[in-house]
N, C-alpha and C positions, 0 to 999 in steps of 0.2 A: 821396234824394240831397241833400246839403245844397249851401246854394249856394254858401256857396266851397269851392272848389276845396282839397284837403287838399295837405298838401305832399310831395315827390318822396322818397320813401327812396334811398337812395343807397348803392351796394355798392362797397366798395373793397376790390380783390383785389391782393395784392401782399407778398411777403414779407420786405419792409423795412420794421423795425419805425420808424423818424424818417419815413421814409416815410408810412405809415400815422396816423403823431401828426400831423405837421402839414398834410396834406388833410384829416381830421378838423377841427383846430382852424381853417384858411382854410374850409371848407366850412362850418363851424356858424356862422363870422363873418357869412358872405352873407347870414343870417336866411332863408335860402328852401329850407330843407331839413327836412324832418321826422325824420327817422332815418338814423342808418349804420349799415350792416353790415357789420364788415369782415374777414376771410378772409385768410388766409398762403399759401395755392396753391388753383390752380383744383381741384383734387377737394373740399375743404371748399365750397367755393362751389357747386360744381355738385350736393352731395350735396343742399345746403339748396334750391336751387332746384328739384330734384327731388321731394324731403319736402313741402315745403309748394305744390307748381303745383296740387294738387287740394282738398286741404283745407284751408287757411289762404293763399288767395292775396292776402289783404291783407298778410302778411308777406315778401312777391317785391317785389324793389327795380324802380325806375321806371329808374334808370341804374344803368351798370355803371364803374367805372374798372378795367382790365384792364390788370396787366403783363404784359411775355412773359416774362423770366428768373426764373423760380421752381422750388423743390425740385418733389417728387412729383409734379407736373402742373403745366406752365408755362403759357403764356398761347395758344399755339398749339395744344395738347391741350385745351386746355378750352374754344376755338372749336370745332373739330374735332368734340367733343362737343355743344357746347350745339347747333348746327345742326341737331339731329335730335332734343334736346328745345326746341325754341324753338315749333313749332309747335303744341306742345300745351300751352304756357302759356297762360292765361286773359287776360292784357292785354300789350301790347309795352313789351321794354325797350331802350332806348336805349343801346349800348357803345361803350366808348371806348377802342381801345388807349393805355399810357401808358408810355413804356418811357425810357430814360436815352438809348437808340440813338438814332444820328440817322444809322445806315446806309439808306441808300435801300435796297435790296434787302429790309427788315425796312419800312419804309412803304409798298412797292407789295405787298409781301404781305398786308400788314393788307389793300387794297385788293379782292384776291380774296376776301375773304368780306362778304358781303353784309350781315351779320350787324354788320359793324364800321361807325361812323358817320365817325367819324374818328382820327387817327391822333396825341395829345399827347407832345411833350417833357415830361421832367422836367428842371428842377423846373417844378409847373405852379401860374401865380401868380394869387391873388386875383382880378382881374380876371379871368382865361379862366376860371374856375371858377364864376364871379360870371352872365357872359355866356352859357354853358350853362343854368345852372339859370333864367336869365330865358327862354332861348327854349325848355327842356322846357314851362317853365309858358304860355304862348305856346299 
């Protein structure tokens, strides 16, 4: 194992494509990110975490940014899911719901699954982005 510490890949699930560009481009500014992965609804996402949990688990993201409103498979289907493949992933990932809502009934939800760390507004800015990937590395 080398000694430093390699850096967090980071999965962003979300089918807004401005969306997607600039958490890409705030996240690569941080300097403390190794890779992004990033997926247009949770079935693309869940598919690859699927594919690679056994055989390429170097390619399974260290955090997740999760919206809930998306086509095919929103953000609540693809918890719902992952909770029953989380167990048989090889290292823990760290999830974040990220949604525009700032309905409370849609944050105490995120709250019931265990699987969710916490619950971001969009838009979500440099800093909080910044202050995450300091305490993943942590």
């Amino acid at each position: 194992m080398n000694a430093e510490k390699q850096k967090p890949i980071v999965c962003v699930i979300d089918d807004d494509n401005i969306y997607q560009y600039t958490a890409r481009i705030i996240l690569e500014s941080t300097g403390l990110i190794g890779k992004i992965l990033s997926f247009y609804d949770g079935r693309q996402a869940l598919t690859h975490l699927q594919n690679h949990s056994v055989s390429d688990h170097e390619s399974l993201p260290d955090v997740i940014f999760l919206d809930i409103n998306m086509p095919e498979m929103d953000g609540w289907q693809f918890l719902d899911e992952y909770k029953n493949l989380q167990p048989q992933l090889p290292k823990p990932i760290t999830l974040y719901m990220v949604s525009s809502s700032v309905n409370s009934s849609d944050m105490q939800r995120s709250r019931l699954y265990d699987t969710v760390t916490d619950y971001l507004v969009k838009p979500v800015n440099r800093n909080t982005y910044q202050q995450l990937m300091e305490k993943l590395a942590s």
